[in-house]
N, C-alpha and C positions, 0 to 999 in steps of 0.2 A: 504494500500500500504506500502512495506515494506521501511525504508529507506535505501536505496539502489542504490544509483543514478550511481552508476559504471555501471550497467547496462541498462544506456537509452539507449543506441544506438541499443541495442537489442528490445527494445522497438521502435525505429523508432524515436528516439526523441532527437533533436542533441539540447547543449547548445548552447546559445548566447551570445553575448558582454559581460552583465549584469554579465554573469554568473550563474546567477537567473532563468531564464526562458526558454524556451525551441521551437522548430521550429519543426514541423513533416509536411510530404508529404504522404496523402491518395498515394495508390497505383491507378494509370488511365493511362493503360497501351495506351501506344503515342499518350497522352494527349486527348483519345476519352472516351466523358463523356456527360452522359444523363442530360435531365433539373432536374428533380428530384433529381440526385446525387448530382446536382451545389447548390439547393437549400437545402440540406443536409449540406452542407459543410458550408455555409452561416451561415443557422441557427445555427449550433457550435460555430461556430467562436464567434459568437454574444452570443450564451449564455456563452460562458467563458472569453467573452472581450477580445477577441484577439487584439495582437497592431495591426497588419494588416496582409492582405492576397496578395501573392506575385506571378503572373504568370511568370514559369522558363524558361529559353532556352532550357530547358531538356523537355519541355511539361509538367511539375509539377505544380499541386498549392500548392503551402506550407502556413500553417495557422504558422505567428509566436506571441511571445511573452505569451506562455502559461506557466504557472507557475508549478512546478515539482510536486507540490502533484494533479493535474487536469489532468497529461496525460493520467494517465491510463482511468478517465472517458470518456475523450473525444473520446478516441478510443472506448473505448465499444457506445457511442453516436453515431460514426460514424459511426458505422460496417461494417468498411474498414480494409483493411491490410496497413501494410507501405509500400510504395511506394518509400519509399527517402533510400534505401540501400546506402551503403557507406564500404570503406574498399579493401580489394584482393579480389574481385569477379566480375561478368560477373553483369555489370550495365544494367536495365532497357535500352532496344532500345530506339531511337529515331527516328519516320520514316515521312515523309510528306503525304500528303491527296494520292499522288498516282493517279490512274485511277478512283478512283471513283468521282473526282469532275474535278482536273486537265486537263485543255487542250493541257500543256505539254506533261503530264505524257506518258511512254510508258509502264510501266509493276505495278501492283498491291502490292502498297506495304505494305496496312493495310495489308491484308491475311500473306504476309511474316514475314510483321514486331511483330506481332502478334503471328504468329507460332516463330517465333525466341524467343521471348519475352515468350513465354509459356518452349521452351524446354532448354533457357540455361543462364532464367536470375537468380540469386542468384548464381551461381556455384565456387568455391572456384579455383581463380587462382594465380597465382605467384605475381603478383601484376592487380592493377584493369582497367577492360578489358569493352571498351565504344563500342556501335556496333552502326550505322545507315544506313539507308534507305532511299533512293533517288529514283525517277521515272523518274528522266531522268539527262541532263548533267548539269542541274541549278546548281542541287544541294544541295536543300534547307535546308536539315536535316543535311550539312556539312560530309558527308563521308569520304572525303580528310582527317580529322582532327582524326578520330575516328581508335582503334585497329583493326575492321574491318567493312568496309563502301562497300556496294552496291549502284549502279547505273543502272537504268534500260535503255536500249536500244529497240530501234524495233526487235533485233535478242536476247535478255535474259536479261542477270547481270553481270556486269563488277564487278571485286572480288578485292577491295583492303585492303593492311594489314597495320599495324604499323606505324598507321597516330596518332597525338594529339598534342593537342594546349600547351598552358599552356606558360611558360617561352623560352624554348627551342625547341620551333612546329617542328614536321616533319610531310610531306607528305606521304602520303600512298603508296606502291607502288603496281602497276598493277599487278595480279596473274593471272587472270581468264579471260575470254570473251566468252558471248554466250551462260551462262551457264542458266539450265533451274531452277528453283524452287526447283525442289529437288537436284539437282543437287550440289545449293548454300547450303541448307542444310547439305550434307554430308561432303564438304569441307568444314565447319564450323566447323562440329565436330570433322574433324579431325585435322584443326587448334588449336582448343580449348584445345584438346588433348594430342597432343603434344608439348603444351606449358606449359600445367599441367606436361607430364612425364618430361620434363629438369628439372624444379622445378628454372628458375634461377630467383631471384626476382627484376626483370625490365618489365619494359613497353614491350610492345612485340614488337613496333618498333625497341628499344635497342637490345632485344635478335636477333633481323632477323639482326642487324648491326653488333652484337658482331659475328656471326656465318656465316656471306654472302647469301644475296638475292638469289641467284642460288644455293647453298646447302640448303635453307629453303625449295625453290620451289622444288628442289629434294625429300627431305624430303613428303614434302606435295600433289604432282600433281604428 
């Protein structure tokens, strides 16, 4: 391994405290993950003495306290991808169990959250872009808070945008109703889109405020 530590984060492998050791997130996409995989991850941890293992709000397990010259083994060990992206780009969804287990639930959102997660997570945007997925008005995946947050109803997916927590939270605001599956797909894209062609580098909540909700929605619908 070369030394070359500028480059962990392309590796998947963020420092910590220490400054010394290092935290990665296998890639399990909305936190659905086989027994075999768990006990995969397990056995790493334990063979490189990890300090500990950390289940995220993001549906992440992150193994931390690994020391810089073992990353690279441990990824070949695991033969997993990183999962813990970071930076201007379209972050790993977030989505809740949905229809398949949920008695709330109204619309299916591994399938979406999944397909979402397959077509536009790493994608390089103006600054960094959180999606989740809701199956009904609970809310469990926190939609409200996320760039863009789906809710599933008995009639489709309520579409909101330019929601995030952090210091200075905003709420998302209402775009969409009754939209079907593919439907939420295409106005992703073209949200996604044309947030990439402004190029302006804010949160997308910022940019829908710098520019007014109804010339977004124009724009966009």
């Amino acid at each position: 391994m070369s030394n070359n530590k500028t480059n962990m984060p392309e590796k998947g492998a963020a420092v910590q405290k220490d400054m010394e050791t290092y935290a990665i997130n296998p890639y399990i996409p909305g936190g659905l993950v086989e027994p075999d995989t768990l006990r995969k991850i397990a056995d790493v941890a334990e063979k490189y003495d990890a300090k500990f293992i950390k289940l995220s709000s993001e549906h992440r397990i992150t193994i931390f306290g690994i020391p810089y010259q073992d990353v690279d083994e441990i990824w070949n060990d695991l033969e997993m991808e990183p999962g813990g992206l970071s930076g201007k780009i379209v972050r790993p969804v977030k989505f809740c169990i949905g229809k398949s287990s949920c008695k709330m639930a109204k619309q299916n959102t591994m399938e979406i959250g999944l397909e979402i997660d397959q077509r536009f997570r790493g994608t390089k945007t103006p600054d960094k872009m959180k999606i989740a997925v809701s199956g009904c008005e609970n809310s469990c995946a926190e939609p409200g808070v996320r760039d863009i947050g789906l809710i599933g109803t008995n009639k489709g997916w309520k579409v909101l945008v330019g929601g995030n927590a952090g210091i200075k939270p905003r709420l998302g605001d209402l775009i969409a109703n009754d939209l079907s599956s593919e439907e939420v797909l295409a106005l992703m894209d073209k949200i996604i889109n044309y947030y990439i062609e402004n190029e302006e580098s804010v949160r997308l909540g910022r940019f829908i405020d710098n520019m007014g909700l109804d010339e977004f929605k124009k724009e966009i619908l």
